[in-house]
N, C-alpha and C positions, 0 to 999 in steps of 0.2 A: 291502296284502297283504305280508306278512312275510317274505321270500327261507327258502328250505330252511337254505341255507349260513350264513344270518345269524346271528351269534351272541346277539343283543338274542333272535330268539325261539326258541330254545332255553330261554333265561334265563327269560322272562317263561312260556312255555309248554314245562314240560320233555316230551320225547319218552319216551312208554311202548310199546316192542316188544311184541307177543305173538306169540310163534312156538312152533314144535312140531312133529311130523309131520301127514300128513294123518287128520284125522277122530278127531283129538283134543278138541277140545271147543273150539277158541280164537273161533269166530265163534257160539256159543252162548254162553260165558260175556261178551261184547260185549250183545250183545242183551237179553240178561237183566237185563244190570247197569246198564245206560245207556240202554235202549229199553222197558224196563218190557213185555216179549217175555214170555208166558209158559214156563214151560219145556220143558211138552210140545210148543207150538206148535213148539222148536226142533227137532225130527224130522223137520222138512220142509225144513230150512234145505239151499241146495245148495251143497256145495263149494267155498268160497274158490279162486278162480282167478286172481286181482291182489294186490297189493298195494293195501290199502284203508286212506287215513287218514283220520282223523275227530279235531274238534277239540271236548274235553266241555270247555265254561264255563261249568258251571250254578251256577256260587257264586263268591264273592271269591276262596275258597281252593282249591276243586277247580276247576283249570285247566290243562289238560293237549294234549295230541296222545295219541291212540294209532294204532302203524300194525302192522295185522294183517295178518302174513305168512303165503302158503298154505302146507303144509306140502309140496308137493312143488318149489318152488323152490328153484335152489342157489345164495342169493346170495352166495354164495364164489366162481362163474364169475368168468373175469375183465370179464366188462360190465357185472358191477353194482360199484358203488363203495360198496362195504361199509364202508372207514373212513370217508367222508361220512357215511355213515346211524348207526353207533355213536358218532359223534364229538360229539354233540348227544344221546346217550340218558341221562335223567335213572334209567329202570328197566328192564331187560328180562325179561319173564312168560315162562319155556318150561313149555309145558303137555304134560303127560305122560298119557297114556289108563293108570291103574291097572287096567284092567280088559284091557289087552293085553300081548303080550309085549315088556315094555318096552326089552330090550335095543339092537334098533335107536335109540329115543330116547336114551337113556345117550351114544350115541356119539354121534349128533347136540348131545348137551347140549355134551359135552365140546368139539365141535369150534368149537360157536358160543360159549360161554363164554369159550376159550382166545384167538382170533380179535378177541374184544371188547374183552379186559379189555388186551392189547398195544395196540389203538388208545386206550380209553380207560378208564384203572383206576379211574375213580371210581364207573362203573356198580354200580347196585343190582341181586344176581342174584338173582330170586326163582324160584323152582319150585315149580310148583302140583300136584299128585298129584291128578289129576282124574279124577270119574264115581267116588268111594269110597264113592257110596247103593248100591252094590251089592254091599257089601264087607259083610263080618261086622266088628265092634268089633277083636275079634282079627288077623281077615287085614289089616286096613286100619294097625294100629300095626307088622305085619310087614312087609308092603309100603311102610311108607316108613323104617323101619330098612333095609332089604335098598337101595333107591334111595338114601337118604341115604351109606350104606357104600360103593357102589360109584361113584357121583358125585366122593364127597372122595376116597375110594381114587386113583381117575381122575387126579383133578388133583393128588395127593402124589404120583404117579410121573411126572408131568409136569414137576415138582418145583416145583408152581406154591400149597402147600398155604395162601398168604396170599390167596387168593379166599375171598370167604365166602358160599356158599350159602345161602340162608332155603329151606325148606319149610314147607310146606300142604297140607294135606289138605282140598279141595273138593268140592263137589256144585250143578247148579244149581238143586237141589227142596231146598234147603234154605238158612240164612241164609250158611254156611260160606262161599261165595263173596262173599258184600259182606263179612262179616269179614275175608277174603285180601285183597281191593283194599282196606279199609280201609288196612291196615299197611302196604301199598306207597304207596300215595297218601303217607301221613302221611311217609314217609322224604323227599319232595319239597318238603314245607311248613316253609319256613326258618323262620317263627315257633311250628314246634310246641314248642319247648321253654316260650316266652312263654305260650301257650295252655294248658298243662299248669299253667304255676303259677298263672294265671290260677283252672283251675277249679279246683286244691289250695286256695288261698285261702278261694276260694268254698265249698265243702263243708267245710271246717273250720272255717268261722263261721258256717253257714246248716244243721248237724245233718243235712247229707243224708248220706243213705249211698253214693252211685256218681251220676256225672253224666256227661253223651255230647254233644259237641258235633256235632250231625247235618248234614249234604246235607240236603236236602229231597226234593230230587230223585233221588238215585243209592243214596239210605241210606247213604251211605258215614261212617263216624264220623270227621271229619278232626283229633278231639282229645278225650281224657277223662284224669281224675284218676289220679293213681301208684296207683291200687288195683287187683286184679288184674279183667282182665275175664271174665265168667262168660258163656258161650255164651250159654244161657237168658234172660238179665238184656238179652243184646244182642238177641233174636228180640224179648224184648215190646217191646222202643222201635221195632225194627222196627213191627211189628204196631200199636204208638199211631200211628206217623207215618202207614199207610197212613187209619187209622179217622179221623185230624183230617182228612187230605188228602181223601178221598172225599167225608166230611162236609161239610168246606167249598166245594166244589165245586157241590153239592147245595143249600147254604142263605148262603153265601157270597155271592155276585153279587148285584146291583142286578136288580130287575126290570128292564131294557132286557139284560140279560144282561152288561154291563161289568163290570168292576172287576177286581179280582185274588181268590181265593178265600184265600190265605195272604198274609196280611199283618201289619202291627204290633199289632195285635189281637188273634192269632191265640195261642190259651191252651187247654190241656186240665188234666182230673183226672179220672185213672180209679183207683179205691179197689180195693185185689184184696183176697182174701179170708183175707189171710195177713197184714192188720194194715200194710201197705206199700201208698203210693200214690205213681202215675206221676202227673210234675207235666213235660208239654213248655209252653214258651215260646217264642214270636219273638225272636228274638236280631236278625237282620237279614233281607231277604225273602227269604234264598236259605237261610237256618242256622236249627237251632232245636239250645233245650238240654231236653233230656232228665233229670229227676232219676228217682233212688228215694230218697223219706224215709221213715220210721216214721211211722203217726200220730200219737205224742204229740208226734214231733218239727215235724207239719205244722200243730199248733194253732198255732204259732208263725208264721203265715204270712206275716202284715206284717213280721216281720225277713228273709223266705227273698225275699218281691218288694222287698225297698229293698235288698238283698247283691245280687239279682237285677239291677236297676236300675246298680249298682255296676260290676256285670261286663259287662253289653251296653255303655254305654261305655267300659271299659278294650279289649275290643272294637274298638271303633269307631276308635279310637285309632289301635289296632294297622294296621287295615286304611289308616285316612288316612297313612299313614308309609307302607305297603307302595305304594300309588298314587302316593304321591311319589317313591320311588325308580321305579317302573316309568316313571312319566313322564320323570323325570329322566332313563332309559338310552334311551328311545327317541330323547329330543330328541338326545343323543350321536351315538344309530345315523344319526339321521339328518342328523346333521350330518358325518358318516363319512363317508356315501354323497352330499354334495352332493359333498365335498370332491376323489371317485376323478375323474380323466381321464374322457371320453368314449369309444368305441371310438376315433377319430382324433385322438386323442391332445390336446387340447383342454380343456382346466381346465370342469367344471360351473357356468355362474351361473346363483346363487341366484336363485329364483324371487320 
């Protein structure tokens, strides 16, 4: 088990805060995003009253902690040890209810932002504008102009104006929310720039037009090509990933009901009716990649699976290096900790 204080897991698993006030959305956008919760069901969900950590390692790359704080705690008191807890955060989510009067939040941003970023300025501050399915197109670009204005405003009279804010504008009835954790995740994953060129490569000699290094599990995109990404373009790989997942579940298994439903195997084509077909593949059992090509460009398909082929192991690669570093810090950490005294003061021998 990994100590809090430990710096190996920090490292190995970075810490994502989500905090907010109360009854802002921050244990519904959890449930939804990592519990496959539906989103009505979250109407029933009661009040966050602890501090709740959960550790998501549903892939090689999505591997994380998140520790969801209820919004009426003030871990500013002096018994909580608030530079412990920000001193190991790889990102921290404050989630703002768009659809209340956000002021109160503003000041809360500011006070935990300010408070964070003195213990540890490497932190990633993202701000989620959340519950914007209720917002008209118009009120929804005002409202986070008006939040984004008075946020930086905040912290330029602070005279703190080298923080840098991200916003988002979420909902959890729609894809907006795994788009938002998308881009925070990715800010964690030391090898996205590898991963990027990886699939630049890839779609520059395989005629696809946009590809999506997927979760399986969380939809979360943990890496896609320098091309811009297009809401809609990201709802349909959604939408493919749930129809293979369900599918293979369904006709996947062994008659004795064994086996894994997503596996190396595991391949779709769904032809849309606008001349453009979705091509997902198993990448590893936890990733798939997702293309959009042209049809004329998918007649060509035996070059798109041997580039294909090319890139699950440069992949593979990747990941065998990232495991060898990780083993490599732990064997460190734990040779750290043979190394500390006893409480009576007594040198540890190695077991």
């Amino acid at each position: 088990v990994l100590d809090f204080n430990d710096p190996f897991s920090t490292e190995v698993k970075p810490r994502i805060l989500l905090m907010g006030l109360r009854r802002s959305g921050k244990s519904s956008i959890q449930k939804v995003v990592f519990h496959k919760m539906s989103p009505n069901e979250t109407l029933f969900l009661e009040s966050t009253n602890k501090i709740c950590r959960e550790d998501v390692s549903n892939s090689s790359f999505v591997n994380f902690q998140i520790w969801d704080f209820p919004g009426q705690i003030d871990f500013f008191d002096p018994t909580f040890d608030y530079e412990m807890i920000f001193r190991g955060t790889g990102a921290l989510i404050f989630v703002i209810d768009s659809q209340d009067d956000y002021m109160e939040a503003l000041a809360r941003l500011h006070l935990t932002v300010t408070r964070a970023y003195k213990v540890n300025p490497d932190i990633n501050f993202e701000i989620f504008i959340h519950k914007v399915d209720g917002l008209s197109d118009d009120h929804k670009i005002e409202t986070q102009r008006d939040i984004h204005q008075r946020a930086n405003d905040d912290l330029a009279d602070a005279g703190l104006e080298k923080i840098h804010l991200s916003f988002y504008l979420t909902s959890i009835y729609d894809h907006s929310i795994f788009e938002a954790f998308s881009k925070v995740v990715q800010k964690l994953i030391p090898q996205l720039p590898t991963l990027e060129n990886l699939l630049n490569i890839f779609i520059s000699n395989s005629g696809i037009e946009k590809a999506f290094l997927f979760d399986v599990v969380s939809k979360i995109y943990i890496a896609t090509d320098s091309t811009p990404v297009d809401m809609q373009t990201y709802e349909l790989c959604c939408d493919m990933i749930d129809v293979v997942i369900d599918i293979s579940c369904i006709y996947g298994l062994k008659d004795d009901g064994t086996g894994t439903p997503y596996d190396k195997e595991s391949m779709a084509i769904i032809k849309l009716n606008n001349t453009t077909v979705l091509y997902l593949k198993e990448v590893t059992k936890f990733l798939a990649l997702v293309c959009f090509v042209r049809e004329e460009s998918f007649e060509r398909k035996g070059l798109i699976d041997y580039n294909f082929h090319c890139f699950r192991k440069a992949i593979q690669e990747v990941f065998e290096v990232r495991m060898k570093v990780v083993r490599s810090r732990k064997h460190q950490s734990h040779l750290q900790k043979s190394k500390r005294p006893t409480p009576n003061g007594t040198p540890r021998m190695p077991l």
